[in-house]
C-alpha positions in Angstrom: -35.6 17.4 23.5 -34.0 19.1 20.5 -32.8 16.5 17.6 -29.4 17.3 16.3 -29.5 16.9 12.5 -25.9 16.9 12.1 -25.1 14.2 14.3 -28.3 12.3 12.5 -26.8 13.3 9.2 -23.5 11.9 9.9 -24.9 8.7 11.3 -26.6 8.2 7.5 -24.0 9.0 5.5 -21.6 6.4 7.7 -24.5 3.4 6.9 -24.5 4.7 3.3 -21.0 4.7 3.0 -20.2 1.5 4.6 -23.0 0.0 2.3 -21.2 1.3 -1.0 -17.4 0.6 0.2 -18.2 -2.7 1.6 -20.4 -3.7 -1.5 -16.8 -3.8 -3.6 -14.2 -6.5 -3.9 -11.3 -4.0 -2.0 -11.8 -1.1 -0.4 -9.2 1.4 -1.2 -7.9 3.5 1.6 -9.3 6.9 0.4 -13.1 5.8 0.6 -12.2 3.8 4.2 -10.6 7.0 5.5 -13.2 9.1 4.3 -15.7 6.8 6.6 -12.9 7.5 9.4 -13.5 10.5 9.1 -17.1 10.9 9.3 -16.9 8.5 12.2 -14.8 10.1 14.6 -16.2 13.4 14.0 -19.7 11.8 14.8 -18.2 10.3 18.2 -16.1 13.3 19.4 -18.8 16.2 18.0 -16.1 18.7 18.2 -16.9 22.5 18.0 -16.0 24.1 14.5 -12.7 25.9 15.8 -11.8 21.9 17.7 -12.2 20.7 14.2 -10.3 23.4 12.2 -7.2 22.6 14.3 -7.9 19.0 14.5 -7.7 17.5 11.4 -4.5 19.2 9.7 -2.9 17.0 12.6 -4.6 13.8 12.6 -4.7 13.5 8.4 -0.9 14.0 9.0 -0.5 11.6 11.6 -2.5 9.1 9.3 -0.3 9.8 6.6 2.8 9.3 8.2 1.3 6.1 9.6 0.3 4.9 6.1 4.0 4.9 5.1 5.3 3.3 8.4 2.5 0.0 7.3 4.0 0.5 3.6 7.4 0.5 4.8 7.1 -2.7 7.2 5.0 -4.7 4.4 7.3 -3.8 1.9 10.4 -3.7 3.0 10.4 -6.1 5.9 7.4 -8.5 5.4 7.5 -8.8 2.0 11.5 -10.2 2.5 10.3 -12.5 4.6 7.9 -14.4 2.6 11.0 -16.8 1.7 12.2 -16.9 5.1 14.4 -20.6 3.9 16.3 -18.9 1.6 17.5 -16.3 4.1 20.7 -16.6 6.1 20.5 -15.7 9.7 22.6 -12.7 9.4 20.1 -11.8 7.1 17.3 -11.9 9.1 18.7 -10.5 12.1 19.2 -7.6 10.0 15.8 -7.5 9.1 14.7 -8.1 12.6 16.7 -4.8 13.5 14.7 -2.9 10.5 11.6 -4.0 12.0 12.9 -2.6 15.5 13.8 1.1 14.3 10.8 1.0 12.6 8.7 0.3 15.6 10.6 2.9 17.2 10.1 5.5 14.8 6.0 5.1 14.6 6.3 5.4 18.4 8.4 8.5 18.6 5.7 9.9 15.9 2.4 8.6 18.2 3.7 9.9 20.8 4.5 13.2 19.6 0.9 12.9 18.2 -0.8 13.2 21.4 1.4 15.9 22.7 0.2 18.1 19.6 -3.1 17.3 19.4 -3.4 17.3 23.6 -3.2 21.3 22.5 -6.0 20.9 20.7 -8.6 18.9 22.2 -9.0 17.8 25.6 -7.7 15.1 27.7 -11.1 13.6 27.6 -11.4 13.7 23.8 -8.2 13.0 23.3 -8.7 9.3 25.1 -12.3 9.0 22.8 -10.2 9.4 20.4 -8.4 6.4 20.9 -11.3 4.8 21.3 -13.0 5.3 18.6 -10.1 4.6 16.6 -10.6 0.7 18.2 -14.7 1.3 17.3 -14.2 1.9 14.0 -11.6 -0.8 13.6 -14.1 -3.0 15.1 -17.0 -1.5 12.7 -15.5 -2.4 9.6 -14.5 -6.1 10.6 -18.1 -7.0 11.2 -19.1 -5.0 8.2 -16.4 -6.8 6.5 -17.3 -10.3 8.0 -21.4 -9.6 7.5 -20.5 -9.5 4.1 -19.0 -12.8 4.0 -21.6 -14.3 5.9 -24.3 -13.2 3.2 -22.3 -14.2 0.3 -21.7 -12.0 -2.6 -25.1 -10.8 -4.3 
């Protein structure tokens, strides 16, 4: 049985990096992406030209979602914080912010998957979106591991 390095490699540098991010007060969104990164390419193991065309569309994707959740904190969610001093018309209309928004990330997801379905496989393509979920799920029991021990 051969070992593959690389995959060992990554593996390390995710513990190492998760150690260091997670041993601050706030992560910012650089160093969480960067562990993203280095995740995903650990679960997919995509070949060098998979990769090259990969990632121009994903770090896009994730940048046009990281406006969408700036947008919707705030412009919507910050507004309704004082939700009493807010008429109904008011609301409403934020309500129908909320919607187009919704609308908008979805017309982007989806034309997501049709460009990177060009890309990667079908196969790939759905490990993708799980390991999206995995790594979501990684850093909340990072996150609550270090609340359980307690800061240092």
């Amino acid at each position: 049985m051969m070992i593959n390095y690389k995959n060992i490699a990554i593996v390390i540098f995710l513990l190492f990096s998760t150690t260091l991010i997670f041993g601050q007060r706030k992560p910012d969104r650089s160093k969480i992406r960067t562990l993203k990164i280095a995740y995903i390419s650990e679960q997919l193991d995509f070949t060098s030209k998979e990769a090259e065309a990969f990632w121009p569309i994903y770090n896009s994707y994730q940048d046009k979602m990281d406006t969408f959740r700036d947008r919707e904190r705030n412009q919507i969610y910050a507004k309704v914080k004082d939700m009493d001093s807010r008429t109904e018309k008011e609301v409403n209309a934020l309500l129908d912010d909320l919607i187009a928004l919704e609308d908008e990330k979805n017309m982007v997801s989806n034309q997501f998957l049709k460009d990177i379905r060009k890309v990667i496989s079908a196969k790939k393509t759905f490990l993708l979106l799980k390991s999206e979920n995995g790594f979501k799920r990684h850093l909340l029991q990072q996150y609550r591991q270090k609340k359980r021990d307690g800061p240092q």
